[in-house]
C-alpha positions as CSV (number, residue, x, y, z in Angstrom):
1,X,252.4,-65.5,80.3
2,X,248.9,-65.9,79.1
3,X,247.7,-64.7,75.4
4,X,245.0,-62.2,75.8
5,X,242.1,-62.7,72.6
6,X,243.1,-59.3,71.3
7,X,246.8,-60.1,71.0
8,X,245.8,-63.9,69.6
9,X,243.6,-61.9,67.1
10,X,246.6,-60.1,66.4
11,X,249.0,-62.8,65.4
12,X,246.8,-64.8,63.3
13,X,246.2,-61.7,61.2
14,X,250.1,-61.0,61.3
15,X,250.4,-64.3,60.1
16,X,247.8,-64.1,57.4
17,X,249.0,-60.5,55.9
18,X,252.4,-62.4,55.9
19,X,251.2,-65.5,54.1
20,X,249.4,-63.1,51.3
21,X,252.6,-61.4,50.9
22,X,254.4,-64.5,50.6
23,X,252.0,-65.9,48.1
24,X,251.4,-62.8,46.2
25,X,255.8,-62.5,46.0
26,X,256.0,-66.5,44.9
27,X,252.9,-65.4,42.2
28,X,255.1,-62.8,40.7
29,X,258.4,-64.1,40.6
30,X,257.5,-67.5,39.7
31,X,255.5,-66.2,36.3
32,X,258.3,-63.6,35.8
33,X,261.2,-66.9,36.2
34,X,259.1,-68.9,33.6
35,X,257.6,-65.6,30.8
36,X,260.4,-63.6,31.5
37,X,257.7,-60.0,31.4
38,X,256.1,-59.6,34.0
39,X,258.3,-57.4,36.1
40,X,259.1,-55.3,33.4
41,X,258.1,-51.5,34.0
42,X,255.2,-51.2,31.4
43,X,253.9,-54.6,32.6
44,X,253.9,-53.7,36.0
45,X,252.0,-50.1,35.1
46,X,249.1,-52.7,33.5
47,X,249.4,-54.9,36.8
48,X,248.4,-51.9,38.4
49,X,245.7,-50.0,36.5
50,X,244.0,-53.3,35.7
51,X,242.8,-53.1,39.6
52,X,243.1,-49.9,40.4
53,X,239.3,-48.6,40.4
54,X,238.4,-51.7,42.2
55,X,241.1,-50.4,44.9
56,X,239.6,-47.7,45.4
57,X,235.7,-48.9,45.9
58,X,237.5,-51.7,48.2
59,X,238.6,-49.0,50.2
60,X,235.3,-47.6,51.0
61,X,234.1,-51.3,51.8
62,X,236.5,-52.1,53.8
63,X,235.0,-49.4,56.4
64,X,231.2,-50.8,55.5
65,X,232.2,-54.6,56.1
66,X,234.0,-53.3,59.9
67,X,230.8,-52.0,60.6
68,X,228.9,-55.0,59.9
69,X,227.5,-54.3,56.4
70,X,228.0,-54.7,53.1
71,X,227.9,-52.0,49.8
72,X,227.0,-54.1,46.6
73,X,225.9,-50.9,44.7
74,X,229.5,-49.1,44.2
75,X,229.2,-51.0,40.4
76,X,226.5,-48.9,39.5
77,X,227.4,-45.6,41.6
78,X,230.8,-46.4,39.7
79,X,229.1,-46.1,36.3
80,X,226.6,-43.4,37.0
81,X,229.6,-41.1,38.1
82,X,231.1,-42.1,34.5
83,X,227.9,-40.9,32.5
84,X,227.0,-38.4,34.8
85,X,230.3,-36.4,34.6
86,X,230.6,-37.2,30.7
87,X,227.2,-35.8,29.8
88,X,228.0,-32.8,32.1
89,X,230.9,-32.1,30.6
90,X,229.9,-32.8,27.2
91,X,226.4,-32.6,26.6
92,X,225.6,-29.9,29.3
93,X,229.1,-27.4,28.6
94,X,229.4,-27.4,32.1
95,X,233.5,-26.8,32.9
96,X,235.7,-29.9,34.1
97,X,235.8,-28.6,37.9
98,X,231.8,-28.3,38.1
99,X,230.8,-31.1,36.9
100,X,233.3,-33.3,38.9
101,X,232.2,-31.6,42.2
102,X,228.1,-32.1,41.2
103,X,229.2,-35.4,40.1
104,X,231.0,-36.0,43.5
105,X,228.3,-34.5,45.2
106,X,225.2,-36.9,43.7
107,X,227.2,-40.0,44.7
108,X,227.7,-39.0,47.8
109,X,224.1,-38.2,48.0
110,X,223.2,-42.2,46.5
111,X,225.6,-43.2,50.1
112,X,223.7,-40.9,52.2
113,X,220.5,-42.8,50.9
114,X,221.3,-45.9,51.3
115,X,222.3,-45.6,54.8
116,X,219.9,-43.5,55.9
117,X,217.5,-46.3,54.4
118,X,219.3,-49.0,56.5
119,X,218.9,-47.5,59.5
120,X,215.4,-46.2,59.2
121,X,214.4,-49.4,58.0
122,X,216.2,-51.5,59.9
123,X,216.9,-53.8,56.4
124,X,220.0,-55.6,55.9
125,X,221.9,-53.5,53.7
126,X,222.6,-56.1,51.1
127,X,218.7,-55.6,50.4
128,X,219.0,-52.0,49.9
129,X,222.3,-51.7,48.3
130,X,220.8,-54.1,46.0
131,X,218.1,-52.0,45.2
132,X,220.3,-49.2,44.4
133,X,222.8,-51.3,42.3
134,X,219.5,-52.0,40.2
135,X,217.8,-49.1,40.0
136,X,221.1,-46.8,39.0
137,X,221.6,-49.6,36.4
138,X,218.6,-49.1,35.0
139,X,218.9,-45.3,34.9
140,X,222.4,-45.8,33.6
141,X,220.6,-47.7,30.7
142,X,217.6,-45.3,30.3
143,X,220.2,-41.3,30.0
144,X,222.4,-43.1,27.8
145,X,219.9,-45.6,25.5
146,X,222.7,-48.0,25.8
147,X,225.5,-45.9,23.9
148,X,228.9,-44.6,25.3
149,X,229.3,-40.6,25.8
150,X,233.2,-39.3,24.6
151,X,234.6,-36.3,23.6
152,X,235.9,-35.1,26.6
153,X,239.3,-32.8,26.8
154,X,242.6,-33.3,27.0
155,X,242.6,-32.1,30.7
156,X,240.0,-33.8,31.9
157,X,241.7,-36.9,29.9
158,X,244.6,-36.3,32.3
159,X,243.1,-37.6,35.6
160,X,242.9,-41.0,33.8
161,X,245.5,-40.8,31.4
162,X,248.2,-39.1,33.0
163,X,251.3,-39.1,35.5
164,X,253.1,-37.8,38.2
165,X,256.3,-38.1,39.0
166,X,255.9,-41.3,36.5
167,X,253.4,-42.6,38.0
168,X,249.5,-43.2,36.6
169,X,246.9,-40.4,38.3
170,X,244.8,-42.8,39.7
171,X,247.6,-44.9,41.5
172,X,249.3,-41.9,43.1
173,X,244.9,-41.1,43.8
174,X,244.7,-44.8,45.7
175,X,248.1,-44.5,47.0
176,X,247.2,-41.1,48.7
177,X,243.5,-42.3,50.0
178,X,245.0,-45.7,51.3
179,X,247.4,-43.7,53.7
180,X,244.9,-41.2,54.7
181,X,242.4,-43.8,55.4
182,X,244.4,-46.3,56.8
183,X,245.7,-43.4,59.7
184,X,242.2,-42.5,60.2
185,X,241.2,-45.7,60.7
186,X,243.9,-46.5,62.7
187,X,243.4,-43.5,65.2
188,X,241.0,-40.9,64.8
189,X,237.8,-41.5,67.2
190,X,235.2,-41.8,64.8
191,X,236.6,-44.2,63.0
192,X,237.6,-46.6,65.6
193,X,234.0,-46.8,66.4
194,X,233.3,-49.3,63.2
195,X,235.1,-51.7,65.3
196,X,232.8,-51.3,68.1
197,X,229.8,-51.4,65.6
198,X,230.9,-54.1,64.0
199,X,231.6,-56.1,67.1
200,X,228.0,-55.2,68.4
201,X,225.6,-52.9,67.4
202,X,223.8,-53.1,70.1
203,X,226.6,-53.0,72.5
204,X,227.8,-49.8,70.6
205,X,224.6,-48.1,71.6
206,X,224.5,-48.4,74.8
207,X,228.3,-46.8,75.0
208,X,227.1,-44.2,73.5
209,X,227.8,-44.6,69.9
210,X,225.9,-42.8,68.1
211,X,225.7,-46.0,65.0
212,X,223.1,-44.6,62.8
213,X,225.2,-41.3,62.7
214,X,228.2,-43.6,62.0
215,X,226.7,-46.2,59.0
216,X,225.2,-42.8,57.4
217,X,229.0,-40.9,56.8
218,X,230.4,-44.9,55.7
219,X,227.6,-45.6,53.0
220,X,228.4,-41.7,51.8
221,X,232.0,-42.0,51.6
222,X,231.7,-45.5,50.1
223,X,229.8,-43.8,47.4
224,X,232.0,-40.9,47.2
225,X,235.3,-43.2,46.4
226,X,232.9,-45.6,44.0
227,X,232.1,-41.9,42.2
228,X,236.1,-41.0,42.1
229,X,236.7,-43.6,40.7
230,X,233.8,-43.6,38.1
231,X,235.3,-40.2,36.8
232,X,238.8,-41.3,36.9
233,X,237.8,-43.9,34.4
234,X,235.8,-42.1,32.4
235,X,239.0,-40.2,31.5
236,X,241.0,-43.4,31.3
237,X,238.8,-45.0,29.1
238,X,238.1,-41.9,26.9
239,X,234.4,-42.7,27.6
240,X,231.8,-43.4,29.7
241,X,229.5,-46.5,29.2
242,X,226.3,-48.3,31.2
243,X,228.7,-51.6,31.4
244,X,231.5,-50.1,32.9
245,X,232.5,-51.6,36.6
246,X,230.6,-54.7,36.1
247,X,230.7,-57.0,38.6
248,X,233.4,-54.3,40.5
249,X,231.2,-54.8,43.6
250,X,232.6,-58.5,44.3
251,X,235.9,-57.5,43.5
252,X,236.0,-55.0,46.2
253,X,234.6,-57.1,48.2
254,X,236.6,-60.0,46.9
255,X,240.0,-58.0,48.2
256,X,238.6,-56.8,51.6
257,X,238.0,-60.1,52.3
258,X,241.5,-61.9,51.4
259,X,242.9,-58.6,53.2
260,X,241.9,-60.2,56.5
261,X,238.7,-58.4,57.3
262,X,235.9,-60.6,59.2
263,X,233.0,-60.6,56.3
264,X,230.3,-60.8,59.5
265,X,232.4,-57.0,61.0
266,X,234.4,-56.2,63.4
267,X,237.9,-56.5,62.2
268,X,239.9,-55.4,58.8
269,X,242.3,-52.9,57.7
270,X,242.9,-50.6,54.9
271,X,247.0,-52.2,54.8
272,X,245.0,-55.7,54.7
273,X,242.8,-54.1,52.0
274,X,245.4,-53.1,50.0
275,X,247.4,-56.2,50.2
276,X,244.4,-58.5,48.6
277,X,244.5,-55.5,45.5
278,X,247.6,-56.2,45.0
279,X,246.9,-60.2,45.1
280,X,244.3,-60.1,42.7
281,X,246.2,-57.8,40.3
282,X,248.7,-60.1,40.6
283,X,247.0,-62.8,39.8
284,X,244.9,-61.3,36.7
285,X,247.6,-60.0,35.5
286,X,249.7,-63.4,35.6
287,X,246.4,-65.0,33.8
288,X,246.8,-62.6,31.1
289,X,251.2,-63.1,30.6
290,X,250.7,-66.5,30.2
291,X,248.3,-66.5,27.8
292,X,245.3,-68.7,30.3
293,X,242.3,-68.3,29.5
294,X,241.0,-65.0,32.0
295,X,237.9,-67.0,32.8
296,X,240.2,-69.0,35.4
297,X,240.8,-65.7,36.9
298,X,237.5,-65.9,38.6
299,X,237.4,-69.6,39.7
300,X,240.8,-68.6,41.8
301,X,239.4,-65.7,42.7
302,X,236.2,-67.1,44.2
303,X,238.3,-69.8,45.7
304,X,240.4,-67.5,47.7
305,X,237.4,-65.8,48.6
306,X,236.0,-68.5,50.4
307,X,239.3,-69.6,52.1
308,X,239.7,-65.9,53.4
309,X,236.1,-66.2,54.7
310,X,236.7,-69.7,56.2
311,X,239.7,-68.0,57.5
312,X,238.3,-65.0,59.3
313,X,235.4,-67.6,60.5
314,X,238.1,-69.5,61.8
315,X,239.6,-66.5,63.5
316,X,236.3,-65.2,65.6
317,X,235.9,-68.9,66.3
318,X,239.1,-69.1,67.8
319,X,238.9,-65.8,69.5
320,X,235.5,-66.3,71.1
321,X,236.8,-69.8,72.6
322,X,239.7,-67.8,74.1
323,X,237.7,-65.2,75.6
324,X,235.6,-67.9,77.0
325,X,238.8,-69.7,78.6
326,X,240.0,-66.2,79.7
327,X,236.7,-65.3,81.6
328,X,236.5,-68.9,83.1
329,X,240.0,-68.5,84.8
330,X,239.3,-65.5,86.4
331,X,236.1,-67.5,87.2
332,X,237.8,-69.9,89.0
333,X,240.1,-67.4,90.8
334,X,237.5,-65.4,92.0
335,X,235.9,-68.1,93.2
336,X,239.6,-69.4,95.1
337,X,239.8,-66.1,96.3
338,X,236.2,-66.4,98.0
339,X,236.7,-69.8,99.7
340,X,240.5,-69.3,100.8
C-alpha cells in the first residue's frame, strides 16, 4: 500500500513529538536519579512558572509561524502590557477590571498594526515586528525613565500570585488557552486556513482565502496573549519593569520550533508547541538543580533550535520528493492507460 505525503508527514512528526517526550522524560528522571529534587512538588511549581509566560506568547506564534511569518515583537508587547496596566492601576486609579481590558485592548491594537502593516506593505514581517519590538522598547524606557512601577493590590496580586485548585493562575491560564487553541486549530474553518497560507499564499488566494483578513486576526491575537501575559506578570512579579521578557521572543519561538512546526509555514501544532515548553522548562530548570552555570542553558537551547529547524527542513524535503514520486506514478499510469 503506498504512503500518501500527508500521512509520511504525519509519522515523522509522530515520531518527533515521541522523541521530545522521550528526551524531555530521560531529562527529568535522570537529574531527579542523580539530585534527588527535582520532582518534588515545589520544584516542579518552579519548573513550571519559570516558562510559563513564554508559553503563552509561544502559543500565539505558533499560529504566526503556520502562516508563514514570524512575531519578534511579543518581548516588548509583553513589557508594555506590564507598565501599561501598572501605571493604570496605580498611577491613573483606574480599577483592576478597566485597566486589564484597556490594557488588553492596546495590545491587541499593537497586533492589528503590525499585520495590517505586513499586508499593506507587502514587508516581511520580521522587518516590521522588529520595528515594533524597538519602538515599544523605547517607549517602555521613555513612561517609565527606567524605574519599576509597584504597589498594586492584593487582588490584582492574585492573577500572578495565586491558585486554583493548587495550581498557579497562570498555568491553569496556559493550560486553558492551549486546549482552546489547539481545538480551534484543529477544526474550526478559519483556522485551518493558516495551513493553506502557510503552504502558499498565493495558492490560498486564488481558493478564496481571504489571507490579509487572516494574518490581521493572528498578529492581533499574538499580541493579545503577549499582553496576558505581560499583566499576569506584573502581578507575579509584584512589579512592572522596561526589562521584563527580554529576549522572550526567541524563546517562543525557540519552543514552536522544537514542537515540530516548519519555521518557513505550513505545519505545527499547539500539542507540538506545548511539548517544546515543557522541554525547555525542563531543561532550565535541570541547569538551575544542578547548580550549572544558566548560561549553558542557551548554548542547548540554540542547539536544539537548529536541529528542530534542520529537522522540519528535512521533513518538507522529504515530503516534496514524495509528492514528486506520487505525481510521477500516476504519470506513468496515465500515460499506460493511453497507449494500452
Amino acid at each position: 500500500m503506498k504512503v500518501l505525503p500527508r500521512q509520511l508527514f504525519q509519522n515523522v512528526i509522530v515520531v518527533q513529538y515521541v522523541g521530545l517526550v522521550v528526551v524531555t522524560l530521560l531529562t527529568l528522571f535522570g537529574f531527579q536519579a542523580t539530585f534527588g529534587n527535582v520532582l518534588t512538588g515545589a520544584n516542579l511549581e518552579v519548573l513550571a512558572m519559570n516558562m510559563v509566560f513564554e508559553g503563552i506568547m509561544a502559543l500565539g506564534m505558533t499560529f504566526v509561524i503556520i502562516t508563514g511569518g514570524i512575531d519578534i515583537s511579543v518581548a516588548s508587547v509583553f513589557a508594555f502590557a506590564e507598565i501599561l496596566v501598572a501605571k493604570l492601576m496605580v498611577q491613573a486609579g483606574l480599577d483592576m477590571v478597566t485597566a486589564i481590558v484597556i490594557t488588553l485592548v492596546a495590545t491587541a491594537a499593537i497586533g492589528a498594526l503590525n499585520g495590517l502593516l505586513i499586508v499593506l506593505f507587502r514587508v516581511h514581517p520580521m522587518i516590521i515586528t522588529m520595528g515594533t519590538l524597538l519602538t515599544l522598547r523605547g517607549i517602555n524606557l521613555a513612561i517609565t525613565d527606567g524605574h519599576s512601577v509597584s504597589g498594586f493590590s492584593d487582588v490584582f496580586l492574585f492573577l500572578g500570585q495565586g491558585k486554583i485548585l493548587g495550581v498557579n493562575v497562570p498555568i491553569v491560564f496556559f493550560g486553558i488557552a492551549a486546549i482552546i487553541l489547539g481545538i480551534l486549530l484543529g477544526h474550526h474553518r478559519f483556522f485551518r486556513q493558516l495551513y493553506f497560507i502557510g503552504g502558499g499564499e498565493r495558492a490560498a488566494r486564488l481558493s478564496g482565502v481571504d489571507v490579509n483578513r487572516v494574518k490581521i486576526i493572528i498578529y492581533t491575537l499574538s499580541a493579545t496573549l503577549a499582553g496576558c501575559a505581560g499583566v499576569m506578570a506584573a502581578a507575579k512579579y509584584g512589579a512592572a519593569h522596561w526589562a521584563h521578557g527580554n529576549l522572550a521572543e526567541l524563546k517562543a519561538i525557540a519552543a514552536v520550533a522544537i514542537g515540530g512546526a516548519n519555521i518557513n509555514g505550513g505545519s505545527g501544532t499547539i500539542g507540538g508547541t506545548v511539548l517544546g515548553v515543557i522541554f525547555l522548562a525542563v531543561v532550565h530548570n535541570a541547569f538551575v538543580t544542578s547548580a550549572v552555570n544558566t548560561f549553558w542553558y542557551d548554548v542547548v537551547s540554540g542547539m536544539m533550535l537548529l536541529i528542530a529547524v534542520l529537522l522540519s527542513r528535512f521533513i518538507s524535503l522529504r515530503n516534496a520528493r514524495a509528492l514528486l514520486v506520487l505525481k510521477q506514478g500516476k504519470m506513468d499510469q496515465l500515460s499506460e492507460t493511453y497507449k494500452s
